[in-house]
N, C-alpha and C positions, 0 to 999 in steps of 0.2 A: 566698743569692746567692754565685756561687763566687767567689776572689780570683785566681785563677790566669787569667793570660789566652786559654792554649787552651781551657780551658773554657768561656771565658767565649762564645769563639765557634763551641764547639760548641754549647752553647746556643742560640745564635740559627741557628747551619744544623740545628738538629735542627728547633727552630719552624716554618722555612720549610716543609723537609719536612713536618712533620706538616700544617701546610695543605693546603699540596697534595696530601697523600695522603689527605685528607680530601675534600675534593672530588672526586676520583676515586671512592674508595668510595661516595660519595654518586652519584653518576654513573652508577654498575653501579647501585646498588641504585633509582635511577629508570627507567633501559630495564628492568632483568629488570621490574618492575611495568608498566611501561609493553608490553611484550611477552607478558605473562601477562592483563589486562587486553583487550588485541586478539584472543587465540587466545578466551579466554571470550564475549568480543563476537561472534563469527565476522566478525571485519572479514578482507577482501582483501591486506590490507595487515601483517594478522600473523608470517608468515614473515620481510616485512623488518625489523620489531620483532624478530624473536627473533634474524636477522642481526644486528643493530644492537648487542645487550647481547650476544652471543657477542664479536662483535667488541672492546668495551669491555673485557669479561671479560680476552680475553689480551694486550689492551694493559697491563691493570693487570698481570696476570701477566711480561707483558715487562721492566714497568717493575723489577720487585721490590715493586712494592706491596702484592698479593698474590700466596702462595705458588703456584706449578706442580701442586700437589697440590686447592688450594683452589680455584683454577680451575676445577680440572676437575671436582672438587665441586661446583662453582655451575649448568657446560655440561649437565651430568648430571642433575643435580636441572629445570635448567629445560626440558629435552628431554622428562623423563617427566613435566614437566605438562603439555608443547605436547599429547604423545602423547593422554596421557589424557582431555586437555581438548576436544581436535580430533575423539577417536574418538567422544564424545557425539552 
């Protein structure tokens, strides 16, 4: 435990953050399945799933939660499964 007291309350704004970036991440990683999930199903309603977790996607990207690069990693990867998955 640190003695110094800006640490002491970097500590506790780190904590926060890391909740909350915690629930975000978890958040992306429930639409992309929830959006992967629907295109497999052939629901109607898949494109707004894959809307849905794009959008989360560059939120989280906006936020600084995840990197501009990893984003575009995640938009990428879930397009060439809509693709793949759709073209069945």
């Amino acid at each position: 435990m640190a003695n110094i007291k800006s640490q002491i309350k970097r500590n506790r704004q780190n904590e926060v953050r890391r909740l909350r970036n915690k629930s975000v991440k978890s958040e992306i990683k429930t639409r992309v399945k929830n959006a992967v999930v629907a295109i497999q199903a052939g629901d109607d309603a898949s494109p707004d799933a894959v809307r849905l977790a794009v959008k989360r996607i560059d939120k989280a990207a906006a936020q600084g939660i995840i990197h501009a690069n990893q984003a575009s990693n995640r938009k990428s990867a879930l397009m060439k499964r809509a693709a793949a998955l759709s073209s069945k």
